[in-house]
C-alpha positions in Angstrom: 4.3 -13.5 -22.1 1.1 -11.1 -21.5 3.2 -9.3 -18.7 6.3 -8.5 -21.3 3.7 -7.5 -23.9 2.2 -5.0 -21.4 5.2 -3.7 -20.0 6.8 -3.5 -23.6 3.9 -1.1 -24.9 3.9 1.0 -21.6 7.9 1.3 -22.1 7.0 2.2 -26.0 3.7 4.8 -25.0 5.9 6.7 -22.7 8.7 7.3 -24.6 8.0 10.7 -25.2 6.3 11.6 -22.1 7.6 13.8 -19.5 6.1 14.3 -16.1 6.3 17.7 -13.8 7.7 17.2 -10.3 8.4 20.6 -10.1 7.9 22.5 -6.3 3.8 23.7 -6.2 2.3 21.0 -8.3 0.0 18.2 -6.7 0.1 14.8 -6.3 -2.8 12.8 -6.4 -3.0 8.8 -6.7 -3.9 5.7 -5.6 -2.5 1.6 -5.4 -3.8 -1.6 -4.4 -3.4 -5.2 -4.0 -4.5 -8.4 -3.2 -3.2 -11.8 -2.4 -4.7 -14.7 -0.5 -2.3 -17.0 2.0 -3.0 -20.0 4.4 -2.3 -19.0 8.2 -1.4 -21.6 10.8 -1.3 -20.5 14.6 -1.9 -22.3 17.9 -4.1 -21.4 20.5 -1.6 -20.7 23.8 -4.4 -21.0 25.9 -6.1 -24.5 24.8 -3.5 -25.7 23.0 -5.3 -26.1 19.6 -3.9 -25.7 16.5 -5.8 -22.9 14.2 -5.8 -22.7 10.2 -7.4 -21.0 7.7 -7.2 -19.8 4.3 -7.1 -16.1 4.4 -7.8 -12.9 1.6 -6.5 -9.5 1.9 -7.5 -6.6 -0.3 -5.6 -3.0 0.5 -6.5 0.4 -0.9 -4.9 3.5 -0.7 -4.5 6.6 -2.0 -2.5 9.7 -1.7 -2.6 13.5 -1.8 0.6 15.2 -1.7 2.3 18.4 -2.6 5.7 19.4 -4.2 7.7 21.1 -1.6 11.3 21.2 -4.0 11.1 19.7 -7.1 11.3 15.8 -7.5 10.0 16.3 -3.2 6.4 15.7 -2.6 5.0 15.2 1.1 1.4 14.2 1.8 -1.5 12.2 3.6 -2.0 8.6 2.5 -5.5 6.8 3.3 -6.6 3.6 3.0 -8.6 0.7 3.9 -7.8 -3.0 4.6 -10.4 -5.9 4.5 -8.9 -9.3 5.5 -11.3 -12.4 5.0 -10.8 -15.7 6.6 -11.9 -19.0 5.7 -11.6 -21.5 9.2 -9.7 -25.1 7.3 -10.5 -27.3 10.9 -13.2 -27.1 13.5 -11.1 -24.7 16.0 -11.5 -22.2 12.8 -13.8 -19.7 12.3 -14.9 -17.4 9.2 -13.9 -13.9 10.3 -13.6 -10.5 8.1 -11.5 -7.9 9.7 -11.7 -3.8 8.1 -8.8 -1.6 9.3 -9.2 2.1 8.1 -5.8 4.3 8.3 -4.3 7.4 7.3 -0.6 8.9 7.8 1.7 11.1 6.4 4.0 9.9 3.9 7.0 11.4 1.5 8.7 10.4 -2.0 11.5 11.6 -3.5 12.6 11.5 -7.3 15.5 10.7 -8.2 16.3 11.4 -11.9 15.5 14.6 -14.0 12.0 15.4 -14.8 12.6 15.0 -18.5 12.7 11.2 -18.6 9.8 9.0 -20.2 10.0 7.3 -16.3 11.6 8.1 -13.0 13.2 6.0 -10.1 11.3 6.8 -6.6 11.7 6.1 -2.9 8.2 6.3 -0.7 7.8 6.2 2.8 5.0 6.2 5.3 3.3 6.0 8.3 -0.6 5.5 9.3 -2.3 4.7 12.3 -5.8 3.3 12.5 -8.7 1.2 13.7 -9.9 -2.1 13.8 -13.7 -1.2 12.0 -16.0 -4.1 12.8 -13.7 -6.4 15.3 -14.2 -4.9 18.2 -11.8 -2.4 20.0 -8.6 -2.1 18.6 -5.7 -0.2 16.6 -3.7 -0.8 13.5 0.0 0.5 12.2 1.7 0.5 9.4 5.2 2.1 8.6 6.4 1.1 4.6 9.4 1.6 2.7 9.0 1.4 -1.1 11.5 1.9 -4.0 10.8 1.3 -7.7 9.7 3.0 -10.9 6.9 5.9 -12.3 6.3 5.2 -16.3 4.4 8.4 -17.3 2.0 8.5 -20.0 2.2 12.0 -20.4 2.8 14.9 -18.5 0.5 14.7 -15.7 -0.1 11.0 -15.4 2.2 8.0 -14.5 1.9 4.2 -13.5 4.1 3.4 -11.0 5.2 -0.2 -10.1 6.7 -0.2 -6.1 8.3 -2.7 -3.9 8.3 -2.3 -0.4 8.7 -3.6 3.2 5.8 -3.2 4.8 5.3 -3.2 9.4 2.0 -3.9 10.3 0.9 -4.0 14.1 -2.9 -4.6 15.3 -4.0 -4.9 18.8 -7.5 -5.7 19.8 -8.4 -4.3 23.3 -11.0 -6.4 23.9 -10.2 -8.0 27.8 -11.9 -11.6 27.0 -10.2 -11.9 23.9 -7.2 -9.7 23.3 -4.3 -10.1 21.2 -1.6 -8.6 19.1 -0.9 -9.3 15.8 2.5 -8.5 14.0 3.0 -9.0 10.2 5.9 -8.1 8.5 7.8 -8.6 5.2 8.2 -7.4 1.4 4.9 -6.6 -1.0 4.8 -5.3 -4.4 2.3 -2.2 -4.9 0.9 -1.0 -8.6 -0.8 2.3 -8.8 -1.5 5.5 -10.8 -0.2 9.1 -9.9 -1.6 12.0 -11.4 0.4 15.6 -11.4 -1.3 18.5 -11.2 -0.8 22.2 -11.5 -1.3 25.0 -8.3 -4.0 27.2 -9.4 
């Protein structure tokens, strides 16, 4: 009921709003999210069964630039810290930090006098494993969904996306590579701003 309530009074607040996503205004912004999930693997080598509770929090933010209107391009940053909880004795507590950043593009897709717009987002970044010894991350996303603007240089935007992730640690004694892949749902603000 909180969620329809919320969603209600952003519909109502932007009503009147209007956002510019004309060519030479910026694009500024940032989303994240969080989630926790269990995780059950086995060991190929021993033969031991591995399980842990895990929490992910992800961070990134954007700086883009209207090339045509309703067509921004951009670099996306962000940082990823994964924290894992061990449920049986083969377990262990581990924190993993990935930094990234890549390109990424969006594209508008109705007229910029609308109270909210429909928007397709893709990327790409390319990283590193911060304090898990050597090793490299990837992401490539795909995300549709909507921009409520509160006025005319600021919107909330609710995304989702399928999301490619691929880390590889380097590390000879104990290398792996991981491969996680699926849908996610991303909330964030946007901010338009004016070319001096």
């Amino acid at each position: 009921m909180k969620h329809l309530m919320l969603l209600s009074f952003l519909t109502v607040f932007s009503i009147s709003a209007k956002c510019q996503l004309d060519r030479n205004y910026w694009l500024v912004g940032g989303a994240g999210s969080f989630y926790t999930y269990n995780e059950q693997s086995v060991n190929t080598v021993t033969n031991m069964p591995v399980s842990g509770k895990l929490t992910e929090i992800n961070i990134t933010g954007n700086v883009g630039y209207f090339l045509f209107d309703k067509f921004a391009v951009g670099i996306r940053p962000g940082i990823n810290s994964i924290k894992s909880h061990g449920a049986n004795s083969a377990s262990v507590l581990t924190e993993v930090t990935k930094i990234y950043v890549g390109p990424f593009a969006r594209y508008y897709f109705l007229n910029k006098e609308k109270p909210f717009n429909i928007l397709v987002d893709g990327s790409y970044q390319f990283g590193s494993l911060a304090n898990f010894g050597k090793g490299t991350t990837q992401n490539a996303s795909i995300m549709t969904g909507t921009e409520l603007f509160f006025n005319n240089s600021v919107g909330l935007e609710f995304l989702l996306g399928y999301l490619y992730q691929k880390n590889i640690k380097d590390e000879t004694q104990n290398a792996y590579k991981h491969i996680k892949k699926g849908f996610y749902v991303s909330i964030g603000f946007q901010i338009h701003l004016i070319k001096d």
